[in-house]
Backbone bond lengths (Angstrom), bond angles and torsions (degrees), N, CA, C in turn:
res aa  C-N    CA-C-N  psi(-1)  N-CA   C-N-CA  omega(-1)  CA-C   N-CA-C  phi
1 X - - - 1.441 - - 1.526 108.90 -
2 X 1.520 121.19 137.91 0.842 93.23 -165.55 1.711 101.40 -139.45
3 X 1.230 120.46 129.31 1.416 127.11 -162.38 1.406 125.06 -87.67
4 X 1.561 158.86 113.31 1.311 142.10 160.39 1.588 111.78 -85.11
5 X 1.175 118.48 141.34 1.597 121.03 166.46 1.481 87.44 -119.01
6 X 1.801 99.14 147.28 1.260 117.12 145.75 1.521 121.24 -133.30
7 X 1.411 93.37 132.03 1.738 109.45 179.19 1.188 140.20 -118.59
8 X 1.210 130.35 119.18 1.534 120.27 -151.70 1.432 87.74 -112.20
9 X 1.502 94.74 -176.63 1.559 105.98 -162.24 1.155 143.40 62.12
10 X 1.326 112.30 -15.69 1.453 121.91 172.96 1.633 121.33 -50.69
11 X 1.343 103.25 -28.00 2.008 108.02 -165.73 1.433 87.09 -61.18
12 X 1.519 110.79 -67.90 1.191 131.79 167.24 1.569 126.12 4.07
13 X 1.879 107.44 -75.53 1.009 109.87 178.93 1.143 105.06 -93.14
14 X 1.895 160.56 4.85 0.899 131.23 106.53 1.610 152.58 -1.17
15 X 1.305 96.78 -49.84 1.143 105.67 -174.51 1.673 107.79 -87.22
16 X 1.427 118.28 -18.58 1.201 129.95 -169.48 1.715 104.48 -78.95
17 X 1.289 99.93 -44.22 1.280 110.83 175.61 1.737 117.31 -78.85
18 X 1.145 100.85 -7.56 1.657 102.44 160.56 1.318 140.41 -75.66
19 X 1.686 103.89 -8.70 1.353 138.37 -148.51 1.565 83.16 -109.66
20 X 1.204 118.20 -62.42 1.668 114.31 163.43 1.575 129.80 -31.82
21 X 1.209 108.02 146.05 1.209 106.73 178.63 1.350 120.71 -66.72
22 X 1.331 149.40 161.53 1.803 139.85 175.92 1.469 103.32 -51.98
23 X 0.996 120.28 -45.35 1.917 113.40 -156.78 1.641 98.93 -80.21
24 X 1.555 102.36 -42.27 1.103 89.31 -168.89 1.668 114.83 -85.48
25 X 1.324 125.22 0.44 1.522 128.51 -173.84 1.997 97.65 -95.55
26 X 1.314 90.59 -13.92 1.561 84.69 177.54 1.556 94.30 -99.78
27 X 1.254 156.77 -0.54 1.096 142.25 -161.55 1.605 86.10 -111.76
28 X 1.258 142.92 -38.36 1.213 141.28 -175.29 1.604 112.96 -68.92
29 X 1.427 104.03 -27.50 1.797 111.40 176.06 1.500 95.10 -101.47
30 X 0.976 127.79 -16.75 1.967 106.97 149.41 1.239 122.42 -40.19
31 X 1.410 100.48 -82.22 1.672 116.37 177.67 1.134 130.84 -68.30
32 X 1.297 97.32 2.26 1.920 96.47 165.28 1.849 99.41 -93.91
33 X 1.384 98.38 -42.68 1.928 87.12 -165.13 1.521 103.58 -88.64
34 X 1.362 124.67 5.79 1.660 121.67 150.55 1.177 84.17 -51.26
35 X 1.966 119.08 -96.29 1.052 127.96 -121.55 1.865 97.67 -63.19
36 X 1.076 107.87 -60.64 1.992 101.84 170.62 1.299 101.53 -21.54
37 X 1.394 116.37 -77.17 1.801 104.72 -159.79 1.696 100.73 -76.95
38 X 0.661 144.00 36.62 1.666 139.76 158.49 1.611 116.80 -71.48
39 X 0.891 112.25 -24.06 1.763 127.03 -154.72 1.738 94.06 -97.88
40 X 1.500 103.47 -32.14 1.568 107.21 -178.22 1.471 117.00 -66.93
41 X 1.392 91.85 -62.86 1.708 112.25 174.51 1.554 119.01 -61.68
42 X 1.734 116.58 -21.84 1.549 113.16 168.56 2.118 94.25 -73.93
43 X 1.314 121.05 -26.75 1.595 105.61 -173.85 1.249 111.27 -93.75
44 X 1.306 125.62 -0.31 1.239 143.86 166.05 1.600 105.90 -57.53
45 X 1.516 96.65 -66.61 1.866 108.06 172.97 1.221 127.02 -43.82
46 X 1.304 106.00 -46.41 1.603 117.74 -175.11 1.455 109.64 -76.59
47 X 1.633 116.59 -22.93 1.432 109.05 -177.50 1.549 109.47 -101.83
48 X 1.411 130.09 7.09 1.024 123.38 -166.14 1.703 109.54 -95.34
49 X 0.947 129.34 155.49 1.384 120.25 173.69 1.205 116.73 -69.27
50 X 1.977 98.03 176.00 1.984 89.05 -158.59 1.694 72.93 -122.90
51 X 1.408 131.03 127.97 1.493 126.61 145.27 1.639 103.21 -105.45
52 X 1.301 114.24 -57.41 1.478 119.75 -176.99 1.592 109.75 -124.93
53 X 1.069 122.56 -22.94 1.055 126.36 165.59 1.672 121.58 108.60
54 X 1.561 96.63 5.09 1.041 121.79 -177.52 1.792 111.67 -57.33
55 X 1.295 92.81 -46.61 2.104 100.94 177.68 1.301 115.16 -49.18
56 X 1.922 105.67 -38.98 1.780 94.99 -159.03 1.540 90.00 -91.90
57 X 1.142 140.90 -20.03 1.221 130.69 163.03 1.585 125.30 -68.06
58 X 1.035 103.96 -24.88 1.365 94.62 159.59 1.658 141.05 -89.31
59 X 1.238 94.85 13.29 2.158 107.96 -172.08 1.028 92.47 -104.46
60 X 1.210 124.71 129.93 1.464 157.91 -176.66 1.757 125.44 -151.96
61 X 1.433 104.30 165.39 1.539 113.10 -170.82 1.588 88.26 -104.83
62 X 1.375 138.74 145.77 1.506 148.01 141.30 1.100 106.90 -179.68
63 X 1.465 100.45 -177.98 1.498 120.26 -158.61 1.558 113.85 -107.52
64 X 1.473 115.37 -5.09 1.451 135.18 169.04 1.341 116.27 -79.74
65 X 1.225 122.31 135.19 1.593 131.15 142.91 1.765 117.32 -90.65
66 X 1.099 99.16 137.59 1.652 109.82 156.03 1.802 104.55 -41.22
67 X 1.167 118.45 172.57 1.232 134.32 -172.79 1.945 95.09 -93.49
68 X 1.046 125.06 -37.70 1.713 125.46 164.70 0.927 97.43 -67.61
69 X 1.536 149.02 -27.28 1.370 125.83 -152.99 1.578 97.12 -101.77
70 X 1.291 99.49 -38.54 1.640 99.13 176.83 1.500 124.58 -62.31
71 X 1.574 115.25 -29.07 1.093 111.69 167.30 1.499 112.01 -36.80
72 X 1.711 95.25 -79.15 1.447 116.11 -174.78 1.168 127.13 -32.50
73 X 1.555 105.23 -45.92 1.690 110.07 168.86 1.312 123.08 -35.04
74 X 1.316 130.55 143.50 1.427 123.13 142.61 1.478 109.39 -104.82
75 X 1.530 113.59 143.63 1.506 109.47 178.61 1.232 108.82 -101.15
76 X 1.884 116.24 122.12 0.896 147.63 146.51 1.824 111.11 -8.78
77 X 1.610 122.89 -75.15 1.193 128.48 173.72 1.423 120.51 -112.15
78 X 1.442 112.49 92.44 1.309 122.30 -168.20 1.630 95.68 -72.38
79 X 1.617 125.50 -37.06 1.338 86.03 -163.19 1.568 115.19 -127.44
80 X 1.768 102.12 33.84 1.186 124.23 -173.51 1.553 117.38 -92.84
81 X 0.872 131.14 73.07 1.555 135.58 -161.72 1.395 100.23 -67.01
82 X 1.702 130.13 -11.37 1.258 102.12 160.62 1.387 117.50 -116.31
83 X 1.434 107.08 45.33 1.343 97.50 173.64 2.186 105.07 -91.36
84 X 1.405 105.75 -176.97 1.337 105.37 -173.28 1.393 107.68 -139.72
85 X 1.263 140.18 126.62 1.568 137.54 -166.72 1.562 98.77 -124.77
86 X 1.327 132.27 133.62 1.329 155.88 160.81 1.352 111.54 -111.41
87 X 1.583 93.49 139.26 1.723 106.65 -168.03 1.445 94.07 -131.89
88 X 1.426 106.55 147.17 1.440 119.67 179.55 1.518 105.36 -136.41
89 X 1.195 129.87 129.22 1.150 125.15 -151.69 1.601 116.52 171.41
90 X 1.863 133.40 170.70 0.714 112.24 115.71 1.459 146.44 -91.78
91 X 1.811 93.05 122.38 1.641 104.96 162.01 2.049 120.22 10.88
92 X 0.875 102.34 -118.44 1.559 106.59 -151.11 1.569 90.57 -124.60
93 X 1.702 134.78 26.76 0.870 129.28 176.93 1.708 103.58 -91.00
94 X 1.433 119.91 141.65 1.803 96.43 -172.43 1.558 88.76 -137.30
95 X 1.799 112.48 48.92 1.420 88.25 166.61 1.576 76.45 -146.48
96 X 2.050 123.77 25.25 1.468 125.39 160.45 1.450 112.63 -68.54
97 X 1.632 128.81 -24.51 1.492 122.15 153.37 1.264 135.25 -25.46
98 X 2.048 102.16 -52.83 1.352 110.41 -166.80 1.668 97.65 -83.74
99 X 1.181 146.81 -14.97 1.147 153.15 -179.33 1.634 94.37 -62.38
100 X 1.411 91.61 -57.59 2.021 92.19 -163.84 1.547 106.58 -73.75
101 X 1.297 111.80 -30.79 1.788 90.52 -158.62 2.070 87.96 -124.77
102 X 1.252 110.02 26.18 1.505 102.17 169.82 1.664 109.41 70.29
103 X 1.782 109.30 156.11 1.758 105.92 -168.47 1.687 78.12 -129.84
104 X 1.823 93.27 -150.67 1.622 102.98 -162.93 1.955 93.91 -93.73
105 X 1.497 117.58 -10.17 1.600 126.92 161.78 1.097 127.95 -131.92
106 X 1.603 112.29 31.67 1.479 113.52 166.33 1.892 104.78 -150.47
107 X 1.060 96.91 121.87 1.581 110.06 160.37 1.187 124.97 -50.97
108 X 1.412 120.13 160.77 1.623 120.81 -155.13 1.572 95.31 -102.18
109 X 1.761 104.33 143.28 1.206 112.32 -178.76 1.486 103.73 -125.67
110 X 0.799 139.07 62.02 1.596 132.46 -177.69 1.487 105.00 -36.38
111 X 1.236 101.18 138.75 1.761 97.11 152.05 1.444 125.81 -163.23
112 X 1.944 102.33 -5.41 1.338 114.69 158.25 1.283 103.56 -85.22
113 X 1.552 140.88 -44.02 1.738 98.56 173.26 1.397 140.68 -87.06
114 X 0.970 106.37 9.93 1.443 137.20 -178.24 1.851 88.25 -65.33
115 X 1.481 101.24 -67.18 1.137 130.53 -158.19 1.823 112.40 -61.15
116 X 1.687 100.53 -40.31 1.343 117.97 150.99 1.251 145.99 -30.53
117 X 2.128 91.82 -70.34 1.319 104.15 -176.63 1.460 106.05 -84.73
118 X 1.335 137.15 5.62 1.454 137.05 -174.77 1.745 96.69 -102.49
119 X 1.203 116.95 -14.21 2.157 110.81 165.11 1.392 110.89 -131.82
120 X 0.852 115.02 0.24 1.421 93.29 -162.41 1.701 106.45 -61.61
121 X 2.153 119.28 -18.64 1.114 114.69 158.48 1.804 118.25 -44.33
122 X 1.177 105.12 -47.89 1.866 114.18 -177.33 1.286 99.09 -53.85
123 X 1.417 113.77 -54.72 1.651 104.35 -173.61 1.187 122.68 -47.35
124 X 1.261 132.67 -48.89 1.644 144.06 159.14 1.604 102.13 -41.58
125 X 1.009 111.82 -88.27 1.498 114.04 -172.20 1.648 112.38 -26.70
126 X 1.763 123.30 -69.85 1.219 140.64 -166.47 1.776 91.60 -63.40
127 X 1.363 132.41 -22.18 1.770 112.14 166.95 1.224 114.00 -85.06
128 X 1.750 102.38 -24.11 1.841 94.86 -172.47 1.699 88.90 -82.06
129 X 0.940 141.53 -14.43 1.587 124.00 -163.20 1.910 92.63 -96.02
130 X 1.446 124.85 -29.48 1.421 125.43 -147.61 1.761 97.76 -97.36
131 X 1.341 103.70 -48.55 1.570 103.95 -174.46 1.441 130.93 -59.73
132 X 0.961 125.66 -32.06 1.579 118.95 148.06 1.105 150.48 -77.61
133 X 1.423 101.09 5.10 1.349 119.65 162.12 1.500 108.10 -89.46
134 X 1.505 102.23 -39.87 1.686 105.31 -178.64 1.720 109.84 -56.04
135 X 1.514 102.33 -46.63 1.296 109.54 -171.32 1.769 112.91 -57.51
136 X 1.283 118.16 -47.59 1.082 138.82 178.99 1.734 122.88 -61.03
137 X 1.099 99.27 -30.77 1.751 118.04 170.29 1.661 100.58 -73.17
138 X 1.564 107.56 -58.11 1.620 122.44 179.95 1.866 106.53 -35.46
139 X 1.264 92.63 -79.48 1.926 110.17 170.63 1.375 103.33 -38.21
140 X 1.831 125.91 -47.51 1.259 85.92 -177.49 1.925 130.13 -85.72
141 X 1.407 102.07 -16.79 1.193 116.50 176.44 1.226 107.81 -54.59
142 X 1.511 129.05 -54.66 1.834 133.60 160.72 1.570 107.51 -37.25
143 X 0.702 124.84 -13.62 1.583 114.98 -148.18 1.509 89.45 -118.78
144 X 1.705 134.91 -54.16 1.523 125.81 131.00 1.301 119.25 2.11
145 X 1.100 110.76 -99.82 1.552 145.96 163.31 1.719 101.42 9.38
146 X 1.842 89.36 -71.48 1.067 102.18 -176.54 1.708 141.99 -72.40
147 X 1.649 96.44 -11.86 1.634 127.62 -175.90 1.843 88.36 -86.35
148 X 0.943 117.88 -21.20 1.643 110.73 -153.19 1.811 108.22 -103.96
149 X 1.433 85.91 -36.68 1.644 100.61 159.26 1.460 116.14 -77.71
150 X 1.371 163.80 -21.03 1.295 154.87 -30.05 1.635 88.75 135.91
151 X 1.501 122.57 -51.35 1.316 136.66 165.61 1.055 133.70 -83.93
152 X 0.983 124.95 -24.48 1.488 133.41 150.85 1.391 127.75 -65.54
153 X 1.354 110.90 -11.90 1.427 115.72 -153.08 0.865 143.98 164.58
């Protein structure tokens, strides 16, 4: 199956966010693609099976891997220091695989793509609606920042 998105505005807020400083243009694309992928990882919970309860406590939104997971990873932007990667998942559980895609005595339970393919439209939407506001809050807090330092001195 095969999907096109089109998105406008992006050059736009690119460029806005270039105007930002690094820490802080990456701290604004944190908290926007938490809050976007949040909605995934709460349907993640609800669809995952319950044995101990260990799975739904462990699916979460961040920007960390486990030390196995990082192995495994390959990174996308090796030499982009401001790029920003969000993971939705379970955490540091490494037997939430056999849950999703079934073992050699347990049947397959999906419930992260289930959970996926039912937002990942929201996810798009909730950055194009969140990031310029984020950006714009950012600029003005700098711009504070900068009136307050500016006064002192």
């Amino acid at each position: 199956m095969k999907t096109t998105v089109h998105v406008e505005g992006l050059r736009e807020l690119d460029e806005a966010l270039g105007e930002l400083p690094k820490a802080t243009g990456k701290a604004v694309l944190r908290r926007v693609l938490k809050k976007a992928a949040q909605p995934i990882a709460d349907d993640a919970k609800a669809k995952a099976p319950v044995l101990s309860g260990a799975l739904q406590i462990s699916i979460g939104v961040g920007t960390k891997l486990t030390r196995r997971q990082s192995r495994l990873h390959r990174k996308m932007f090796t030499d982009d220091r401001a790029s920003v990667e969000m993971f939705v998942g379970a955490g540091g559980l490494p037997q939430a695989h056999l849950r999703e895609f079934g073992g050699d005595d347990a049947p397959p339970h999906p419930f992260m793509r289930p959970a996926w393919d039912a937002g990942k439209a929201g996810v798009l939407e909730s950055i194009k609606a969140d990031l310029g506001d984020e950006i714009m809050k950012a600029a003005k807090r700098l711009a504070r920042k900068a009136a307050r330092n500016a006064a002192k001195g």
